[in-house]
C-alpha positions in Angstrom: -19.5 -21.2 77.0 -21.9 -19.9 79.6 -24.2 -22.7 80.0 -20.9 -24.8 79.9 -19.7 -23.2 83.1 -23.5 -23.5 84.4 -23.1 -27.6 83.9 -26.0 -27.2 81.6 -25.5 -29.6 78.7 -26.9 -29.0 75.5 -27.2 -31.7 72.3 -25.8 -29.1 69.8 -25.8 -25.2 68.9 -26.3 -23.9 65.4 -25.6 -20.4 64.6 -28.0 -18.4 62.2 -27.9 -15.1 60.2 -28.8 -13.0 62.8 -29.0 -15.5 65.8 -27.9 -18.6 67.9 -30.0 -21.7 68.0 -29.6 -24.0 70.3 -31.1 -27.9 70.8 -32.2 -29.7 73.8 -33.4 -33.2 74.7 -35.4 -32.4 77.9 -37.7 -29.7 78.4 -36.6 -28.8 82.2 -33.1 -28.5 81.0 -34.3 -26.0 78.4 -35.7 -23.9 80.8 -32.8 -23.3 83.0 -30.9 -22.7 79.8 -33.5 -20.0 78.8 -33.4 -18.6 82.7 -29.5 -18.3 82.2 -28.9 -17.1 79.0 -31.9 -14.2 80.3 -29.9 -13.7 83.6 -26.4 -13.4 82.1 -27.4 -11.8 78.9 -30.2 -9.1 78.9 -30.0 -7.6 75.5 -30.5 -10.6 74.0 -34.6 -11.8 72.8 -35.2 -15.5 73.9 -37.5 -17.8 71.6 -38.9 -21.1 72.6 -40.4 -23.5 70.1 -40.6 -27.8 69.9 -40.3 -30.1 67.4 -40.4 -33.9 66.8 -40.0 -34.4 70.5 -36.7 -32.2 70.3 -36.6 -28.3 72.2 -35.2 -25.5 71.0 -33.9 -21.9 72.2 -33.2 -18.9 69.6 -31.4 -16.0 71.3 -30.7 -12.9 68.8 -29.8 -9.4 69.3 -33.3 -6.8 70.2 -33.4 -4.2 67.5 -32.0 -1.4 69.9 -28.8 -3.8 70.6 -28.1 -4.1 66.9 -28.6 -0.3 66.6 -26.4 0.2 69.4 -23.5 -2.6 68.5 -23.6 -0.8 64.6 -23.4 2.7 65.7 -20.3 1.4 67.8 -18.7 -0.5 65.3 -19.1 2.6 62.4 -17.5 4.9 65.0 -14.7 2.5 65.8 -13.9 2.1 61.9 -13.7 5.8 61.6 -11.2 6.0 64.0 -9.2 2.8 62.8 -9.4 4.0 59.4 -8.3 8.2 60.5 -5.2 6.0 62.1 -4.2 4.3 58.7 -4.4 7.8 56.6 -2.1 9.4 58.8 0.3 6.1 58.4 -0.2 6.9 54.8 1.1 10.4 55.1 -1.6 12.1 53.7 -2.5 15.9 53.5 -5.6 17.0 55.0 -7.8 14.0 54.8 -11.2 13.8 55.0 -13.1 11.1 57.0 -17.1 11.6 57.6 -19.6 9.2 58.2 -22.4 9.2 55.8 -25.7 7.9 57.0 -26.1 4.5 59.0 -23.7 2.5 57.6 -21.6 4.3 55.2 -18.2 6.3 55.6 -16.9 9.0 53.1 -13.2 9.0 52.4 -11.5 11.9 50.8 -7.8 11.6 50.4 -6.2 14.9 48.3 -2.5 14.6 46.5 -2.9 10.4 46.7 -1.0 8.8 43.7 -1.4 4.8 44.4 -5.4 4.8 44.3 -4.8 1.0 44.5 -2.6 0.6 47.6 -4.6 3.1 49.4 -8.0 1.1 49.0 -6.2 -2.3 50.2 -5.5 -0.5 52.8 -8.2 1.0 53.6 -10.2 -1.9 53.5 -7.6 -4.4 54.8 -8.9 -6.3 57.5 -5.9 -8.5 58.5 -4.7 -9.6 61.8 -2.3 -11.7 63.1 -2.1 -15.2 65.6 0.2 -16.9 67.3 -0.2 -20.6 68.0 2.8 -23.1 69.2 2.8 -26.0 66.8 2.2 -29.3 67.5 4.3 -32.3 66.4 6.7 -32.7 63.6 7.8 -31.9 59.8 6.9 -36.0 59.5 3.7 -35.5 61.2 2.8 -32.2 59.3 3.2 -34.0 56.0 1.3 -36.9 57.1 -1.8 -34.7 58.4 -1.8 -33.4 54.6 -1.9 -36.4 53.2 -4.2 -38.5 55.2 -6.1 -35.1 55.7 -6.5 -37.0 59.3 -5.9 -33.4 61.9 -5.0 -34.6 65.5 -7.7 -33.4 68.0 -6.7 -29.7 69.3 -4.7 -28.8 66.3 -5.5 -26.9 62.3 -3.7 -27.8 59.3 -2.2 -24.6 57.7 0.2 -23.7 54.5 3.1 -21.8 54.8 3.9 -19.1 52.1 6.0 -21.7 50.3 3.2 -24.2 50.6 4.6 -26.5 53.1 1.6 -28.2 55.6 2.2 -27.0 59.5 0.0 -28.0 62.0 -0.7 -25.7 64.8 -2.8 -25.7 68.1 -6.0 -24.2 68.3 -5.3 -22.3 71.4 -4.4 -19.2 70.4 -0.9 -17.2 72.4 -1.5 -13.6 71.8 -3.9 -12.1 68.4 -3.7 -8.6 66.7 -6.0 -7.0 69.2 -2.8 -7.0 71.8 -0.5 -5.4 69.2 0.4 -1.8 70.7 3.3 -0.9 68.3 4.6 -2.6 64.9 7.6 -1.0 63.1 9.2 -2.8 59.7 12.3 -3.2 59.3 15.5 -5.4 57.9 16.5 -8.7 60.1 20.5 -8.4 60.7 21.0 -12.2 60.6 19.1 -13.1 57.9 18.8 -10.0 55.8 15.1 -10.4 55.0 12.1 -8.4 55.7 11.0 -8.2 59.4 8.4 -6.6 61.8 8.8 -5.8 65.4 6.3 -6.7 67.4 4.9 -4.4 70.7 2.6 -6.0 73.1 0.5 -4.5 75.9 0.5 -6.0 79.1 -1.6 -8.6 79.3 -0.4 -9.7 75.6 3.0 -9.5 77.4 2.1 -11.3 80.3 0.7 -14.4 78.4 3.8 -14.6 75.8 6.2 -14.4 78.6 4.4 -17.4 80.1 4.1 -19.9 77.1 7.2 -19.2 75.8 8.8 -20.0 79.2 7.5 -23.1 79.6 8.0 -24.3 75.6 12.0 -23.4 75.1 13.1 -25.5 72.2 9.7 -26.0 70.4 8.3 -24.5 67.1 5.8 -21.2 67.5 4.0 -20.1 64.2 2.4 -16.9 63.3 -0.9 -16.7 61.1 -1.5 -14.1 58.8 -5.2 -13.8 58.8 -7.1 -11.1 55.9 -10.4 -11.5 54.7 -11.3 -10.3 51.3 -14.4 -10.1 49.2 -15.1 -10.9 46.1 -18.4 -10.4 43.4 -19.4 -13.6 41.7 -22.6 -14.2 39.6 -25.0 -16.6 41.4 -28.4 -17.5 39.2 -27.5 -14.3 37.1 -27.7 -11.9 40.3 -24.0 -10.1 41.5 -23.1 -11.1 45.4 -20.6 -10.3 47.4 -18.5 -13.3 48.9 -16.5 -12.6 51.7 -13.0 -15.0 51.5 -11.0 -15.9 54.8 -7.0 -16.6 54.0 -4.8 -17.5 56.3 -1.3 -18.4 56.0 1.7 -19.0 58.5 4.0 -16.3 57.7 7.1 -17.7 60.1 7.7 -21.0 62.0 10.5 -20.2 64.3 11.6 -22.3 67.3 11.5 -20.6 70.8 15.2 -20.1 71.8 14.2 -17.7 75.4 11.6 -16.2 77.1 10.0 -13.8 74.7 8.0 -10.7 76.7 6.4 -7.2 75.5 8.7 -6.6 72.3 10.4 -9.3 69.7 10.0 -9.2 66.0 8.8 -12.1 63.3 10.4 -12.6 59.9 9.2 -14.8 56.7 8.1 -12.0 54.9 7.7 -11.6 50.7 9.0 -8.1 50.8 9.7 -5.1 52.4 6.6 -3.5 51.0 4.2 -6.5 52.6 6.2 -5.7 55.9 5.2 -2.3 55.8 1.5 -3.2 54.8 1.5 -5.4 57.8 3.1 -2.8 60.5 1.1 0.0 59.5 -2.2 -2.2 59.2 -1.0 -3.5 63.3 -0.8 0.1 64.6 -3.5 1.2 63.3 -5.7 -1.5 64.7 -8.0 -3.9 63.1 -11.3 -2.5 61.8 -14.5 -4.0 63.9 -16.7 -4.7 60.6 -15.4 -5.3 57.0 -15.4 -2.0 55.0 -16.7 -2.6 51.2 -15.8 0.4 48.6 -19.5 0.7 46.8 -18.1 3.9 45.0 -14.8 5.6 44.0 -14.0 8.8 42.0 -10.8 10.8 41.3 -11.5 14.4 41.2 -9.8 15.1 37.6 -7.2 18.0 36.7 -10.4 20.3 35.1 -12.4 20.4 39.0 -8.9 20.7 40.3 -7.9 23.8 37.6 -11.4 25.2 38.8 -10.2 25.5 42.7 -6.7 26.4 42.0 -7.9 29.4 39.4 -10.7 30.6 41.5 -8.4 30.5 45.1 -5.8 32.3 43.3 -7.7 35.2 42.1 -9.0 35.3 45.6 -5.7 35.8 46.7 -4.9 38.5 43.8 -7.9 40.5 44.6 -7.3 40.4 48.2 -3.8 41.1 47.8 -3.9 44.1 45.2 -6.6 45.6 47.7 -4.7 46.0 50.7 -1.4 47.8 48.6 -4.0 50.2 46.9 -5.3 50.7 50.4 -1.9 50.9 52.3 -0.3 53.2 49.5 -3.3 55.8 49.7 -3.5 55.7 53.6 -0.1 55.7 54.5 1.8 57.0 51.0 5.8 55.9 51.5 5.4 53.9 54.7 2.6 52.1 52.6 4.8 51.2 50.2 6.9 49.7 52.6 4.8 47.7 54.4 3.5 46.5 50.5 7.3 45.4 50.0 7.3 43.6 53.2 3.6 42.1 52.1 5.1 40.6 49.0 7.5 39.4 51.0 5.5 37.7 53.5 3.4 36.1 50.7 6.2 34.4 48.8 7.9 33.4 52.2 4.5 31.5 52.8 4.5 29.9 49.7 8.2 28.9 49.9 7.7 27.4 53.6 4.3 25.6 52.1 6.4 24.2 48.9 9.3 23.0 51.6 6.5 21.0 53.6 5.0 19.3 50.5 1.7 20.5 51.6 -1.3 20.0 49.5 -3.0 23.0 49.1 -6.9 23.0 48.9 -9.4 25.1 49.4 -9.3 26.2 53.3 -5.7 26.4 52.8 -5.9 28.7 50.2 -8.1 30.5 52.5 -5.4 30.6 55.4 -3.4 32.5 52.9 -5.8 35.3 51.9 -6.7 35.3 55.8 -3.1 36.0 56.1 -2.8 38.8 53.4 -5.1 40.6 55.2 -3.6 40.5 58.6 0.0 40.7 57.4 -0.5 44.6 57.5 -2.2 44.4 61.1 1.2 44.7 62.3 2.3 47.7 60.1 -1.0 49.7 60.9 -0.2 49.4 64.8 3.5 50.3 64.3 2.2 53.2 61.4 -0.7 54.9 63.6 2.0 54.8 66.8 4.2 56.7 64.8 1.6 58.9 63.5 0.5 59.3 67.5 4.3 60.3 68.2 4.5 63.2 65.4 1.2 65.1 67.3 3.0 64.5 70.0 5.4 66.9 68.6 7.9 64.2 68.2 10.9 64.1 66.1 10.3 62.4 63.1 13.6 60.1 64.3 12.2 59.8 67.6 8.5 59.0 66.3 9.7 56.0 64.4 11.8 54.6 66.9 9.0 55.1 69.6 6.4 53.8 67.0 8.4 50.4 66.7 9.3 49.9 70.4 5.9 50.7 71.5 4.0 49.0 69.1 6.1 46.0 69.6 4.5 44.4 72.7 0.5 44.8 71.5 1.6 43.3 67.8 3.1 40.0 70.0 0.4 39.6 72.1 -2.4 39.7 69.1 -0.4 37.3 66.9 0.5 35.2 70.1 -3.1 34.6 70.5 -4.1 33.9 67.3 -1.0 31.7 67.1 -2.6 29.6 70.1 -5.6 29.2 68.3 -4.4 27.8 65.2 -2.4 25.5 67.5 -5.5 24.3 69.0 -7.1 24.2 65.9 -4.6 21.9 64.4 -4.7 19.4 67.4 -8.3 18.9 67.6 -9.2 19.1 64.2 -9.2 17.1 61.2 -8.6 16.9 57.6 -9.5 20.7 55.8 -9.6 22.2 59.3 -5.9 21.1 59.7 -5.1 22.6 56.8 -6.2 26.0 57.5 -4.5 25.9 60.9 -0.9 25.1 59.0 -1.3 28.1 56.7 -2.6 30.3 59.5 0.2 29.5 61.4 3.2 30.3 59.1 1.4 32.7 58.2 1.1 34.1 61.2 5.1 33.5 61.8 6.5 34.9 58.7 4.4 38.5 58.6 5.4 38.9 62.4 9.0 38.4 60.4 8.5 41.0 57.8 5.9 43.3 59.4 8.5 43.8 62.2 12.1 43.2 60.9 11.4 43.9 57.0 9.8 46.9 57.3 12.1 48.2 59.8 15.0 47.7 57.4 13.8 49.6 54.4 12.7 52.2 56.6 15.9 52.4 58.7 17.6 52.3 54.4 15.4 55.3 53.9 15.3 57.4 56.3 18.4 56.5 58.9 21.4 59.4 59.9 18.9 61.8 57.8 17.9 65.0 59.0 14.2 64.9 58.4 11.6 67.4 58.9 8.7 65.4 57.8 7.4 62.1 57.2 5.0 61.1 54.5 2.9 59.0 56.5 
């Protein structure tokens, strides 16, 4: 395209594995072709060669460029593929990149292993072209296989020929928002399409000026397949496209509309989620799969759960022989917290791995923070020669403000946590969080009920405490 806009003409262009070859008659027109493409396109290594009277430019990629343009595209497949696990609701994900050109994909609590991997590795896109000429002149087209100049013959999902233009109205890439959905006319399957603005700009345009004529949308996904070839395995990458919906322009269509023609519901959902999340920049292969079976999963949950026993049996042992009565009430309210956590967790659906299960000893642990504060203020208030009425109520209003402002802070942290990180990190942050809510619950309001049950309108000389 550049040397077209230079007016330099060239007999033809072939394009290679890892390059461009182009063909010239004339050696002076070579070289400006060669000054050009070195002007306009710097990464890119120039080789000269001639033969049988004909010239000849190869332009590929330097080594560094091809580094470059990988490392790009492998970071811009993470983040497409981080975009379709969170469309596929699932807990605590794990996306890591694994060497040069490999990406590790860990996805906990997942029940269709096969939906997840087509979409994973789903590479579809969509186009909209207007079509060109008639149901007569489609059927013709596939039966002559004669295409008029600026058109492609196409199928429909039924099978019927269409022929489209080859200029291309808006592609995938301008997609900023898809949502599936039910059409209310026809009752089918539908998607809505949003646009960015210059996606917006350019349908608003065409579909101004072609009120009353036919606009089709391809379905483009590319899929690979193994074959044997002389006894050795390949891969062989297959392009399918299909026109999904044919549908004549009845207004000015802008940023949002919506397409029907689709199989199902489910193959509209597919499609939404697979537009929102954007299109990957290279084709993602699976090379290796494993399910993590109930045994290594048995392991984890036994071995988090005695962590959790130990932890919690620790602190009530410690809290009963440090603080006698008021120990056992703050082990109440611990027991309380714990099963409150697990009850909020169960509500949420969460999946619980390994650094959750670590938020929830983290959180046995610092459920009695609160208690100890509110405990050693009270203790404070009795060498103050304090009533023992007067030391709890002073322990509890006192204590009140320093408790808020430790778990407040923490609170923020596992906020931030939980926004910036990913996948296990996530997960902790969640547990840490109600955690941190429902011991603030018990610590504070639990543990002053059983003691206000205990020891309120009593005339008490001492406290065991």
């Amino acid at each position: 395209r550049h040397l077209i806009d230079k007016k330099i003409r060239y007999r033809g262009i072939k394009r290679l594995s890892d390059s461009i070859e182009l063909k010239f008659n004339k050696l002076d027109i070579r070289n400006k072709a060669t000054t050009a493409i070195k002007k306009e396109f710097g990464d890119l290594e120039v080789e000269e060669r001639d033969e049988s009277g004909l010239f000849y430019v190869t332009a590929r990629l330097s080594e560094r460029e091809r580094k470059a343009v990988k490392k790009f595209a492998l970071e811009q497949n993470i983040t497409t593929l981080r975009n379709r696990v969170n469309e596929l609701g699932v807990a605590e994900p794990v996306i890591q990149r694994q060497g040069e050109d490999r990406v590790v994909v860990q996805l906990p609590g997942v029940q269709d292993t096969v939906r997840a991997k087509e979409i994973l590795g789903a590479t579809a896109t969509l186009e909209f072209r207007l079509a060109q000429g008639s149901l007569t002149d489609w059927s013709e087209a596939e039966r002559s296989g004669k295409v008029p100049v600026g058109a492609k013959l196409y199928k429909e999902t039924n099978g019927s020929p269409v022929l489209l233009k080859r200029s291309i109205i808006v592609t995938g890439d301008q997609v900023v928002g898809a949502a599936s959905g039910i059409d209310s006319q026809s009752g089918t399957p539908d998607v809505t399409i949003t646009l960015n603005g210059k996606g917006a700009d350019r349908m608003s345009k065409i579909t101004r000026d072609n009120i009353g004529k036919p606009m089709g949308v391809v379905f483009i996904e590319d899929k690979y397949e193994y074959k044997e070839i002389n006894g050795e395995r390949k891969r062989i990458k297959k392009t399918e496209q299909r026109v999904i919906n044919v549908a004549t322009i009845r207004d000015q269509l802008s940023k949002r509309f919506h397409i029907t023609g689709l199989d199902s519901t489910r193959e509209a959902r597919d499609l939404a989620l697979l537009l929102r999340a954007g299109a990957l920049r290279a084709p993602m292969i699976i090379i290796e799969e494993r399910t993590v079976g109930p045994s290594l999963g048995q392991e984890n949950i036994n071995k988090g759960f005695m962590s959790v026993v130990i932890g919690f049996i620790a602190v009530l042992i410690f809290m009963v022989v440090y603080y006698k009565v008021f120990g056992l009430i703050a082990n109440v309210a611990l027991t309380m917290n714990l099963v409150l956590l697990v009850a909020v967790l169960s509500m949420l659906q969460a999946t619980l791995t390994l650094p959750g299960i670590a938020g929830i000893v983290l959180t046995v642990g610092m459920a009695v923070d609160a208690n100890v504060l509110i405990f050693e203020r009270i203790r404070e208030e009795i060498r103050l020669g304090n009533s023992p009425q007067a030391s709890i109520f002073s322990g509890y209003q006192k204590a009140f403000s320093t408790i808020a402002d430790a778990n407040i802070t923490t609170l923020i942290v596992a906020v931030i946590l939980f926004g910036f990180g990913t996948g296990p990190i996530q997960g902790f942050a969640v547990t840490l969080s109600i955690g941190i809510l429902t011991s603030m619950l018990t610590a504070i309001m639990g543990t002053r009920a059983i003691v206000n049950l205990v020891y309120g309108r009593k005339n008490i000389k001492k406290l065991a405490i």
